[in-house]
C-alpha positions as a Markdown table, in Angstrom:
| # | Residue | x | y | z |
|---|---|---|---|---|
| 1 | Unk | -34.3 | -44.5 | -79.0 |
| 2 | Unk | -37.8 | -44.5 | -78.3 |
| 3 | Unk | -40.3 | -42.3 | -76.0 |
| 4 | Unk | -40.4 | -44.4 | -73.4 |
| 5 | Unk | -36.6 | -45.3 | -73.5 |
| 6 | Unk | -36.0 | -41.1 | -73.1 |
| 7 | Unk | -38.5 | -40.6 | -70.3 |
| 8 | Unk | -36.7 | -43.1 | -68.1 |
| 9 | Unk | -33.1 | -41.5 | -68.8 |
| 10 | Unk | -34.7 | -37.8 | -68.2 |
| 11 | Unk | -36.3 | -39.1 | -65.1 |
| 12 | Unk | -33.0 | -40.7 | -63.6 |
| 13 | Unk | -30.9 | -37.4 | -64.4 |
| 14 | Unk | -33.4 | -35.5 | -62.8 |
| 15 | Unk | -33.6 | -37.1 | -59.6 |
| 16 | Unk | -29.9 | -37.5 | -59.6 |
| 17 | Unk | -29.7 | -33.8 | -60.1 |
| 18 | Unk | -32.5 | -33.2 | -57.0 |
| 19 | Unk | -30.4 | -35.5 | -54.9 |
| 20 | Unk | -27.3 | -33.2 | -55.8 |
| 21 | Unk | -28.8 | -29.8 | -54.9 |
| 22 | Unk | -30.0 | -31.5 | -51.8 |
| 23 | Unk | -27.3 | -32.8 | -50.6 |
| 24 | Unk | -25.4 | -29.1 | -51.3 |
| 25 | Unk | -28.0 | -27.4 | -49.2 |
| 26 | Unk | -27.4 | -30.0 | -46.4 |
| 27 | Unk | -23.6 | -29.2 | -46.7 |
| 28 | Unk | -24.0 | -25.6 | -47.4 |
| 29 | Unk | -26.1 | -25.0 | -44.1 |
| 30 | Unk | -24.0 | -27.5 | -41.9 |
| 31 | Unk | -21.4 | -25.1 | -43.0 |
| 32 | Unk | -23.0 | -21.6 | -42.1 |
| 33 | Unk | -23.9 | -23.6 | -39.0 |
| 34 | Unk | -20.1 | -24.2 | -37.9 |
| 35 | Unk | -19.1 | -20.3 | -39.2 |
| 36 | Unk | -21.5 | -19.1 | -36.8 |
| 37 | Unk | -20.1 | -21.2 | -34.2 |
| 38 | Unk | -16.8 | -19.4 | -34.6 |
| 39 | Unk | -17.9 | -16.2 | -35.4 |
| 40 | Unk | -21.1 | -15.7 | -33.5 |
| 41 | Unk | -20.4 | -15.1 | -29.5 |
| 42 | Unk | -21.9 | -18.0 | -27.4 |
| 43 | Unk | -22.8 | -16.8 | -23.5 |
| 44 | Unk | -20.0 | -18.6 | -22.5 |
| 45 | Unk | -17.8 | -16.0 | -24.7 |
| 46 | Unk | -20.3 | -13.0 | -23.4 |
| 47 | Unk | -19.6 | -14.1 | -19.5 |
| 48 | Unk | -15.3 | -14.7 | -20.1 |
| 49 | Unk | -15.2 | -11.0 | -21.4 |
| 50 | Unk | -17.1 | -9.5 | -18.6 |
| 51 | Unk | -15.0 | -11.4 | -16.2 |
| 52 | Unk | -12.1 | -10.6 | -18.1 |
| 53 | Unk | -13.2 | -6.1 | -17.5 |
| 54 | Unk | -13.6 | -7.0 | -13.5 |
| 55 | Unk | -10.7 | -8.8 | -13.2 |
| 56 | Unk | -8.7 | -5.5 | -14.8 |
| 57 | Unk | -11.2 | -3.3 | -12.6 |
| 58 | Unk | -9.9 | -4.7 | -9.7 |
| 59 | Unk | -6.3 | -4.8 | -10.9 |
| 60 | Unk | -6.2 | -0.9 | -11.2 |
| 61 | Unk | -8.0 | -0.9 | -7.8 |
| 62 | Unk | -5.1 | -2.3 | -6.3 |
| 63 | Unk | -3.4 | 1.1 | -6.9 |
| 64 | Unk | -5.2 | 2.4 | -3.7 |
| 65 | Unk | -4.8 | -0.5 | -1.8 |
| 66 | Unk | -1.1 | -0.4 | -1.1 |
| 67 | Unk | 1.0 | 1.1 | -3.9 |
| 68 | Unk | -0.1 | 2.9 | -7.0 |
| 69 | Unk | 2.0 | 2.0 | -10.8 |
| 70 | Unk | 5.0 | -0.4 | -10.7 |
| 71 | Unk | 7.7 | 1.1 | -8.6 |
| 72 | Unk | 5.4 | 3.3 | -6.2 |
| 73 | Unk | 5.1 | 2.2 | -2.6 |
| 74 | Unk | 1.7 | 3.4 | 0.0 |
| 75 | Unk | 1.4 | 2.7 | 3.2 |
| 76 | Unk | -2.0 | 0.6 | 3.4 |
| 77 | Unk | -5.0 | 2.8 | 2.7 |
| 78 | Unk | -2.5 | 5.9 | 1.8 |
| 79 | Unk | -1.7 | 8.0 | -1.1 |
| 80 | Unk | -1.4 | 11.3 | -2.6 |
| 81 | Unk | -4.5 | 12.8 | -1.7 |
| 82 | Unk | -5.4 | 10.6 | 1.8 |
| 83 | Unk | -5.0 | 8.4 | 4.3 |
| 84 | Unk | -2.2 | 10.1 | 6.6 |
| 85 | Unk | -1.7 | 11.6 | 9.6 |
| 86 | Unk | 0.4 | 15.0 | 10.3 |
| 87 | Unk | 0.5 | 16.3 | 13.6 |
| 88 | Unk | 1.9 | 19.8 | 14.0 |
| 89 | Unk | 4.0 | 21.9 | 16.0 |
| 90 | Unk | 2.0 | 25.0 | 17.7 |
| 91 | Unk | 5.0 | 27.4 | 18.3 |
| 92 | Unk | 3.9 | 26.9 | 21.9 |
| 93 | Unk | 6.9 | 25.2 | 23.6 |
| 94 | Unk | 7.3 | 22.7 | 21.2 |
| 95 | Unk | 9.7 | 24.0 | 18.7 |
| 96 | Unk | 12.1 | 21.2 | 19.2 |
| 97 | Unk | 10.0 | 18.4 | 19.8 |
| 98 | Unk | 10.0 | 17.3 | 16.0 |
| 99 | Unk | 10.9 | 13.4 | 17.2 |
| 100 | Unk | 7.4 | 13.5 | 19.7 |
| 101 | Unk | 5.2 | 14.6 | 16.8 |
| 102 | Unk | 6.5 | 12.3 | 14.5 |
| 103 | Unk | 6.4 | 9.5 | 17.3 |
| 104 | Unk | 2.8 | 10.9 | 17.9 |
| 105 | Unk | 2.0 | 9.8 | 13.8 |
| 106 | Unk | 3.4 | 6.4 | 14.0 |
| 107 | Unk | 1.5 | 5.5 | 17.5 |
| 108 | Unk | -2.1 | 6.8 | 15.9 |
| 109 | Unk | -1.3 | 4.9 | 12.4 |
| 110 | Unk | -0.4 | 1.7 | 13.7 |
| 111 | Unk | -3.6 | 1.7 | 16.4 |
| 112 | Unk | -1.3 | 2.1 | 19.9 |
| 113 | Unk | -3.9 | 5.2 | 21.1 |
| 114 | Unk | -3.3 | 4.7 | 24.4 |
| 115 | Unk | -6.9 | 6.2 | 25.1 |
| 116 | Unk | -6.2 | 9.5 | 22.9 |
| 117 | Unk | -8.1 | 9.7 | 19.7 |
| 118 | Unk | -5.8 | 11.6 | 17.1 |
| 119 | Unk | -2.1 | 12.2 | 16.3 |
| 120 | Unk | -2.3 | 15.8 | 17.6 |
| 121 | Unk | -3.9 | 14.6 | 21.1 |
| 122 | Unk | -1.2 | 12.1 | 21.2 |
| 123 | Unk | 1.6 | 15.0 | 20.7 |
| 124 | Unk | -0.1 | 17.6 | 22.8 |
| 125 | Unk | 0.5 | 14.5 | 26.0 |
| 126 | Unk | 4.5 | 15.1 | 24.9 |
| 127 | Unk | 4.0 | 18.5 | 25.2 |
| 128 | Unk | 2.4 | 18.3 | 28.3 |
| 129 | Unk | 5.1 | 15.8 | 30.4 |
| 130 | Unk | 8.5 | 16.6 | 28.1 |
| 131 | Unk | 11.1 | 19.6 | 28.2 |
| 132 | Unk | 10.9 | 21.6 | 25.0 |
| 133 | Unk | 14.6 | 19.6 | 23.7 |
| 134 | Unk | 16.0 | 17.4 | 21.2 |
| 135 | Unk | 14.9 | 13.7 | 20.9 |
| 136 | Unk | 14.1 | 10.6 | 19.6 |
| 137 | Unk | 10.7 | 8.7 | 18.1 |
| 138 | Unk | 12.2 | 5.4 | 19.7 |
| 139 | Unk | 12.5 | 6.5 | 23.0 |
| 140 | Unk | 9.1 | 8.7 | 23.1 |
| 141 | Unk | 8.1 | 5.6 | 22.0 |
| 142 | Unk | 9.3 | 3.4 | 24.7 |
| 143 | Unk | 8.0 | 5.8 | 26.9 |
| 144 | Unk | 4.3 | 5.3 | 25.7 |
| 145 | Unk | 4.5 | 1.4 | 25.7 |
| 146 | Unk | 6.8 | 1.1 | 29.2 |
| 147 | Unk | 7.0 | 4.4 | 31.1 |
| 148 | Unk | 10.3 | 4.2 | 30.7 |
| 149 | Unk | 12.6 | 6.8 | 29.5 |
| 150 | Unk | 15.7 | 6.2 | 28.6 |
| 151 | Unk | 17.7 | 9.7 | 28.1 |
| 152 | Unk | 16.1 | 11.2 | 31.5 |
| 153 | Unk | 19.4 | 12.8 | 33.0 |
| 154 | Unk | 21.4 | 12.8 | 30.3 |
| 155 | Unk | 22.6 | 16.2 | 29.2 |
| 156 | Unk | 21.2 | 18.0 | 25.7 |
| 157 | Unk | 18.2 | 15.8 | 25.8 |
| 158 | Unk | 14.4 | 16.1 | 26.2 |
| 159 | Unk | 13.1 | 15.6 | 29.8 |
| 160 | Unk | 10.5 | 14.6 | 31.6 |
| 161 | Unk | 9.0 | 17.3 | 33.5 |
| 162 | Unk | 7.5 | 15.5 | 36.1 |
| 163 | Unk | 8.6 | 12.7 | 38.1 |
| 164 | Unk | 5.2 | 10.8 | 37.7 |
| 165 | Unk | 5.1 | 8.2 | 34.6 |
| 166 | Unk | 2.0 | 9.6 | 32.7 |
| 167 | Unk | 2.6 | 6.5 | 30.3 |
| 168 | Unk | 3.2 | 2.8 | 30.0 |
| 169 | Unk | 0.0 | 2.3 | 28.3 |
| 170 | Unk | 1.3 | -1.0 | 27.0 |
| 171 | Unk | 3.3 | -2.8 | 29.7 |
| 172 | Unk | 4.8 | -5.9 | 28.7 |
| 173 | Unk | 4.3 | -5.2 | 24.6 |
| 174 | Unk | 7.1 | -3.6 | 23.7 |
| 175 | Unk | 10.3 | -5.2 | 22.2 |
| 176 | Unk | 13.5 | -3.4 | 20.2 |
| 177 | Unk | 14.9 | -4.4 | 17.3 |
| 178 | Unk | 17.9 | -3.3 | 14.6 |
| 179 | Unk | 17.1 | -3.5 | 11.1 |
| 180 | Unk | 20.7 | -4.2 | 9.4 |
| 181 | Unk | 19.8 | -6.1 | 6.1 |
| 182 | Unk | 16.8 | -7.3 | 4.1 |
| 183 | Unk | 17.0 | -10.3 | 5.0 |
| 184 | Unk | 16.5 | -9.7 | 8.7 |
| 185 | Unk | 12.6 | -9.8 | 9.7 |
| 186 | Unk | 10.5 | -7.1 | 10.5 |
| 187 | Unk | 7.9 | -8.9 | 12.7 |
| 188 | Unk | 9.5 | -10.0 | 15.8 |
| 189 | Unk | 9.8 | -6.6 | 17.3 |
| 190 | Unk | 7.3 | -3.9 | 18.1 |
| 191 | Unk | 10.1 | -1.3 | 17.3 |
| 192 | Unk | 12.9 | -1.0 | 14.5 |
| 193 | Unk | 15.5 | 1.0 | 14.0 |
| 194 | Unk | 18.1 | 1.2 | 10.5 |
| 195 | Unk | 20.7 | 3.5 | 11.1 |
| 196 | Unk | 21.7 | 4.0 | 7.6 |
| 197 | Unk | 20.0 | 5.4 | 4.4 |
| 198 | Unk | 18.8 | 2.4 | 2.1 |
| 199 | Unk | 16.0 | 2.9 | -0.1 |
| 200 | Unk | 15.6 | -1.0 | -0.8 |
| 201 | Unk | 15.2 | -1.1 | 3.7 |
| 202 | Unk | 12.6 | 1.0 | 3.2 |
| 203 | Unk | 10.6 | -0.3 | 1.0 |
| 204 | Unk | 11.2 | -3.4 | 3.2 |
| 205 | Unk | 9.3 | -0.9 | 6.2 |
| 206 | Unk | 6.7 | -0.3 | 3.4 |
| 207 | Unk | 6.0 | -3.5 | 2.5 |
| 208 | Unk | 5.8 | -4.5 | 6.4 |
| 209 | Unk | 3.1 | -2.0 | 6.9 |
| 210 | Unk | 5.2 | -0.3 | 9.3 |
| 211 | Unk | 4.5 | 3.1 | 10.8 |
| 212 | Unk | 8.1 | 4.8 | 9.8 |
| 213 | Unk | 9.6 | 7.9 | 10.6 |
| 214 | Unk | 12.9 | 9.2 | 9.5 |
| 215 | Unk | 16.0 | 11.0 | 10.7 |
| 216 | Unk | 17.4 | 13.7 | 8.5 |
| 217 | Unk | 20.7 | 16.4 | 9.5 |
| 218 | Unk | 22.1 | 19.2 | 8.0 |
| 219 | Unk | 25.5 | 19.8 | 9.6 |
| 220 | Unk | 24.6 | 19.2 | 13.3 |
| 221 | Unk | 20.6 | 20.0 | 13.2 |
| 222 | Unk | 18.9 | 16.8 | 13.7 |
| 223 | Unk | 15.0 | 16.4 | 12.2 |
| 224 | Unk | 12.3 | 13.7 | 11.9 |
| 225 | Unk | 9.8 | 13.2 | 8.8 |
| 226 | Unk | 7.2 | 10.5 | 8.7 |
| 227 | Unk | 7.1 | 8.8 | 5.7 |
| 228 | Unk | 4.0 | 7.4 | 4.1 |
| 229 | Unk | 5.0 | 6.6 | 0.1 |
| 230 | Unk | 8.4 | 6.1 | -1.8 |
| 231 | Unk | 8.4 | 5.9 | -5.5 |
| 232 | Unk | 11.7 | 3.9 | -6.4 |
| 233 | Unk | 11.7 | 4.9 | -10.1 |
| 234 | Unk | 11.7 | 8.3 | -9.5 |
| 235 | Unk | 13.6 | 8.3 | -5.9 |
| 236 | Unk | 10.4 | 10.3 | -4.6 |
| 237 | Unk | 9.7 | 10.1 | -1.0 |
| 238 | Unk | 6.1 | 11.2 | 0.2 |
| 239 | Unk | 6.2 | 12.7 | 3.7 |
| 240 | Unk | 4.7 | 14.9 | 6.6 |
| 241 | Unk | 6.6 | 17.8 | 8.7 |
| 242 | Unk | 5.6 | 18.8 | 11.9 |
| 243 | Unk | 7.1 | 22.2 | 11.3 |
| 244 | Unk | 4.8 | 22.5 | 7.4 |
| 245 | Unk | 1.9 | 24.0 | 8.9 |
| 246 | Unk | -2.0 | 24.7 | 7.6 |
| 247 | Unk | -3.4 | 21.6 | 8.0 |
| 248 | Unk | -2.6 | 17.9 | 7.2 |
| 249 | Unk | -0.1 | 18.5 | 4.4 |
| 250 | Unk | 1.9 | 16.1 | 2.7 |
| 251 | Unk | 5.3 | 16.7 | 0.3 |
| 252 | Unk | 7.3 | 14.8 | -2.0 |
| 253 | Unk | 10.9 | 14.9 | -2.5 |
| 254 | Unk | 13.5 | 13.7 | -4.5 |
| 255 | Unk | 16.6 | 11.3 | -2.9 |
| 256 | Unk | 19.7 | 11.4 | -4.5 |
| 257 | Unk | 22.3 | 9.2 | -2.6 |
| 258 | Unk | 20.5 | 9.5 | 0.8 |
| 259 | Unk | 20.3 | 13.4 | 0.0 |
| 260 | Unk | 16.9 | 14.9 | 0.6 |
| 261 | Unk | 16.6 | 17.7 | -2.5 |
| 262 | Unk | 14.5 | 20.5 | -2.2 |
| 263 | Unk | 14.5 | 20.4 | 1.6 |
| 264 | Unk | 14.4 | 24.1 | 2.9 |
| 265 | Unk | 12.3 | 24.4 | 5.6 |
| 266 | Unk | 14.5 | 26.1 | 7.9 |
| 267 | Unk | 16.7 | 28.9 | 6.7 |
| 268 | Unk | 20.0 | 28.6 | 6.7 |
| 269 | Unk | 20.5 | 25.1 | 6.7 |
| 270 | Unk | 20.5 | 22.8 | 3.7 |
| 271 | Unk | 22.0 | 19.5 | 2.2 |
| 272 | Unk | 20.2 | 17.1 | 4.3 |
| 273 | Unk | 21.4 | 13.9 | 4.8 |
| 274 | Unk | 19.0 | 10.7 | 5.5 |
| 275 | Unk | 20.7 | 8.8 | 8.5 |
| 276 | Unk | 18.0 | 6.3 | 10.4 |
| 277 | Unk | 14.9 | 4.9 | 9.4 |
| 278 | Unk | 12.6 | 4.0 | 12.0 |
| 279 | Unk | 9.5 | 1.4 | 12.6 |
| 280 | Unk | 6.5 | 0.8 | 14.6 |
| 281 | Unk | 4.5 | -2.4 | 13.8 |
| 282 | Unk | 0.9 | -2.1 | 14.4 |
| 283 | Unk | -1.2 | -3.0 | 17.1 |
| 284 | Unk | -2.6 | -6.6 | 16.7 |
| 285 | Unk | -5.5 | -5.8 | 18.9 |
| 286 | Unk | -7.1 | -2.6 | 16.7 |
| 287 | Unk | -9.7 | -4.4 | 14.3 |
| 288 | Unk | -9.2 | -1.3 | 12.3 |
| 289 | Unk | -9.7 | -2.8 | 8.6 |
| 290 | Unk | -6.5 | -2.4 | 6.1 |
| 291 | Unk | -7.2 | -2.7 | 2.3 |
| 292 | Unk | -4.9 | -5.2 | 0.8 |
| 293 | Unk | -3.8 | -5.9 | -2.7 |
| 294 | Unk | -3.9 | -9.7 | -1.9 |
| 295 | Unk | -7.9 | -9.3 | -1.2 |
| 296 | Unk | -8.5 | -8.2 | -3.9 |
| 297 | Unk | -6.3 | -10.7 | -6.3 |
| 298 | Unk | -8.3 | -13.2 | -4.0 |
| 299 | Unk | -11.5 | -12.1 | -5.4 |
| 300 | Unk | -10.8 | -12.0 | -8.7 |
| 301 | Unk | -9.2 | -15.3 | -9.0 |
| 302 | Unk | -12.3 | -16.0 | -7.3 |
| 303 | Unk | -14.3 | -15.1 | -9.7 |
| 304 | Unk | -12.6 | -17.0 | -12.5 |
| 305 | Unk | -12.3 | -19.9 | -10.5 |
| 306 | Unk | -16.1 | -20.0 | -10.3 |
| 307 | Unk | -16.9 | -19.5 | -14.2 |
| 308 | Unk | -14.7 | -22.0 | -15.0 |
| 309 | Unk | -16.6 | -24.4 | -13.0 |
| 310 | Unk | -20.0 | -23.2 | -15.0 |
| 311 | Unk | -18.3 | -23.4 | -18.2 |
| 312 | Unk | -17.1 | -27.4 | -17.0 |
| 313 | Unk | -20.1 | -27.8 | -15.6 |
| 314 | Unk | -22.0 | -27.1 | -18.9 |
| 315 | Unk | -19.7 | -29.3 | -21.0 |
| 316 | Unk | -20.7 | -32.1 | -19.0 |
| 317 | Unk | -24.4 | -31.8 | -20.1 |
């Protein structure tokens, strides 16, 4: 083989060896291109996870907007630490007037003022026109919305004082109903009344956004609670007592079988019993604002609604 003969051959494995490296680099950095792709975040990914953190913000945010873990149930805008009300006996003529100061929290939760500005303004009105006796929060409520009292001349019974009304600050409004199973509904009447210990019915009252007050006995002593939370893992209920004074306090207690553990208020009685559940809806006309879970699940949904627009949006570019 001659000179010339070897040149050519060296020159043709040498560009065939150029085009070989070449065409590895091309590969080679198409490659690292794709890797990156997959392992690099893009905006897109940068925007899903922060929308991902707000949407689990506003998921724990929900715990103060109505109920607070799995099986605890608020009131709206109540839990441990706020959102109550607790008016209180004075040991003035009111020591058995438990039903009127509970009555008194349900009317100034649920908006029915009827020109008084707080729960204990409310009560002191009771004071003022009832007999310091035994009653009930659905009659003292009738009373408010109609004037009319239902127990006036019966025997063992709170009474008016005074023959003039003093009330009916919401003539025409008010409506009666019993609650007797879950599947009955709890918007058709102003007031309700269960006369049995269920924990599922009050949860029902919960969920309704009712003001609810509670009958509990010990023997033949009668006493209302209001209740503001129930925790149905732990058979917790959250409650105010006119007759715990010092200030707008608020208790827990267990339930075991309707029985209210712990309870010892008053000496000498104990094993109380839960017997009726009450309601009050609230009052359509007070613009009061209500934090609800489902505004806030709104929102979020919201939100991912509208980056999966942008991230469509993009794809069509």
């Amino acid at each position: 083989m001659n000179f010339l003969q070897r040149r050519s051959n060296w020159e043709f494995f040498n560009g065939l060896l150029n085009r070989t490296v070449v065409s590895l680099n091309l590969t080679l950095n198409s490659t690292i291109i794709r890797l990156k792709q997959h392992l690099l975040p893009t905006s897109e990914d940068i925007m899903r996870k922060r929308l991902l953190t707000l949407f689990c913000a506003l998921l724990l945010l929900l715990g103060s907007a109505g109920f607070s873990g799995a099986t605890q149930y608020w009131l709206p805008g109540v839990n441990q630490n706020s959102g109550w009300v607790d008016a209180d006996k004075t040991s003035s003529g009111d020591s058995l007037m438990c039903w009127a100061a509970s009555a008194s929290n349900l009317l100034a939760w649920t908006g029915w003022w009827g020109g008084m500005t707080t729960a204990d303004q409310i009560f002191d009105h009771y004071i003022d026109y009832f007999s310091n006796a035994p009653g009930n929060p659905r009659y003292a409520v009738e009373w408010w919305f109609t004037g009319v009292y239902t127990p006036q001349g019966f025997s063992g019974w709170s009474q008016l004082d005074s023959s003039n009304i003093h009330a009916g600050f919401y003539q025409g409004q008010y409506s009666f109903g019993t609650y007797a199973s879950s599947n009955d509904s709890l918007s058709n009447n102003t007031f309700y009344a269960a006369y049995q210990w269920s924990s599922d019915w009050l949860i029902d009252f919960i969920r309704a956004n009712l003001g609810i007050s509670i009958r509990i006995e010990s023997g033949n002593v009668g006493h209302f609670l209001t209740v503001w939370g129930w925790d149905a893992d732990m058979n917790k209920i959250w409650v105010t007592d006119s007759d715990v004074r010092g200030g707008d306090l608020i208790q827990s207690y267990s339930v075991t079988n309707g029985q209210l553990q712990g309870y010892n208020v008053f000496s000498g009685y104990s094993d109380w019993s839960i017997t009726n559940i009450y309601g009050l809806n609230r009052n359509p006309d007070w613009s009061q604002p209500i934090p609800e879970p489902s505004t806030m699940l709104l929102l979020a949904f919201g939100l991912i609604a509208v980056a999966w627009r942008v991230r469509a949006g993009r794809r069509n570019y």
